[in-house]
Each structure stands twice: as C-alpha cells, then as structure tokens.
C-alpha positions as CSV (number, residue, x, y, z in Angstrom):
1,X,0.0,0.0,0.0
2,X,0.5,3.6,-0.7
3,X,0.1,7.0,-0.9
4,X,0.2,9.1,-3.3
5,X,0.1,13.0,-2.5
6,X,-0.5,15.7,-5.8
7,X,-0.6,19.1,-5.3
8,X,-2.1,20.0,-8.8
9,X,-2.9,24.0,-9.4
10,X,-5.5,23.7,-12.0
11,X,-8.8,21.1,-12.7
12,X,-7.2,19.9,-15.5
13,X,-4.7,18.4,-13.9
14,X,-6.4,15.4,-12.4
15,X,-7.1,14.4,-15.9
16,X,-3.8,13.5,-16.2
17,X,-3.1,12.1,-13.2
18,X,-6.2,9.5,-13.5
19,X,-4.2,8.2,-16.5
20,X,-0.5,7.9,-13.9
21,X,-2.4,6.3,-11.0
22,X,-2.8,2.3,-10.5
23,X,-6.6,1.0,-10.8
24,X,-7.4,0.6,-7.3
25,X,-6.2,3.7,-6.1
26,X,-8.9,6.4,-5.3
27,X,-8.2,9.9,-5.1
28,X,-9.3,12.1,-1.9
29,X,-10.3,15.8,-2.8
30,X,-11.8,19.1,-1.7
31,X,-15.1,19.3,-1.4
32,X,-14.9,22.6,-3.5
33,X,-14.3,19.9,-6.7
34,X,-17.5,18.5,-6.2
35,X,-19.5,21.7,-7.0
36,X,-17.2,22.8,-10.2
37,X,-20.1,21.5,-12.5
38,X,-19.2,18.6,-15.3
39,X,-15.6,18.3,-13.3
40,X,-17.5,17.5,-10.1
41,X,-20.0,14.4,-12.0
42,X,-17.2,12.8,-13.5
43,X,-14.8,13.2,-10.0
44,X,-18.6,12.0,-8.0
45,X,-19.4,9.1,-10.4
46,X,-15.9,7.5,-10.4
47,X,-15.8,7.3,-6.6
48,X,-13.6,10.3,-5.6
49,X,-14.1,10.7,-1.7
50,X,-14.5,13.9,-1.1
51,X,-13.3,16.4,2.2
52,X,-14.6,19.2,3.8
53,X,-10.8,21.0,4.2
54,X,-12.6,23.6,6.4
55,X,-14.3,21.7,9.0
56,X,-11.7,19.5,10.5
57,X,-13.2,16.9,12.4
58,X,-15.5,16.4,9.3
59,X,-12.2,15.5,7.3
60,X,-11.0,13.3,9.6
61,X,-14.2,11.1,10.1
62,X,-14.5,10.9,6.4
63,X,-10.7,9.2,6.1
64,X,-11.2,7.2,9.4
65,X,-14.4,5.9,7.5
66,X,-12.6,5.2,4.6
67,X,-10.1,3.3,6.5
68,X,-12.6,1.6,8.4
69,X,-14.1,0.3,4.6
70,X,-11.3,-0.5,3.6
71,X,-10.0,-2.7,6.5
72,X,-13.5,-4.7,6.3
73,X,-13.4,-5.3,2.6
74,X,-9.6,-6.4,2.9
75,X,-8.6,-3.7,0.6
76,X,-5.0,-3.7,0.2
C-alpha cells in the first residue's frame, strides 16, 4: 500500500493524473471539486471521496471511514 500525494494548481490536472495512478487507487479531494459543475460528475461518479478542508473533524471522520471500509473489505 501507498500514498500518493499531488498538489495540482489547476482542474485539468487530475485528468492526467487519472491516467499515472494504478486501478485501485482512489483519489481524496476538496469538497470545493465537487460543486465545479461537469468536473465535479465525472470526480462524483468515479468514486472520488471527497473532504470538507474547512471543517476538521469532518475530514478526519471521512478518512477514518474510509479506513474503516477498507479494513473490512480487505482492501489492500
């Protein structure tokens, strides 16, 4: 397992990270994203998991969560 940390400046960047990335990895990002019209459907409908950067506890349930998932469904 691993983690892979971007720090992309514009929305057209995670286009061509998508294509870098193994398969089974799935990107975390802003919750801004998800509002950014067609950019936030295509980052909703393939399985982004989205944070709220502003509200911390928020942020950290949502990745203790996805830990939790990912533990259960042996998810290396």
């Amino acid at each position: 397992p691993f983690v892979i940390v971007c720090n992309h400046q514009a929305s057209l960047d995670l286009m061509s990270m998508v294509e870098v990335i193994p398969d089974r990895c799935v990107p975390v990002a802003k919750k801004e994203l998800m509002y950014l019209g067609m950019v936030g459907w295509a980052c909703w409908l393939s399985g982004v998991i989205f944070i709220d950067r502003h509200r911390r506890e928020d942020a950290i349930s949502v990745i203790s969560q996805t830990a939790r998932t990912m533990r259960r469904e042996n998810v290396s």
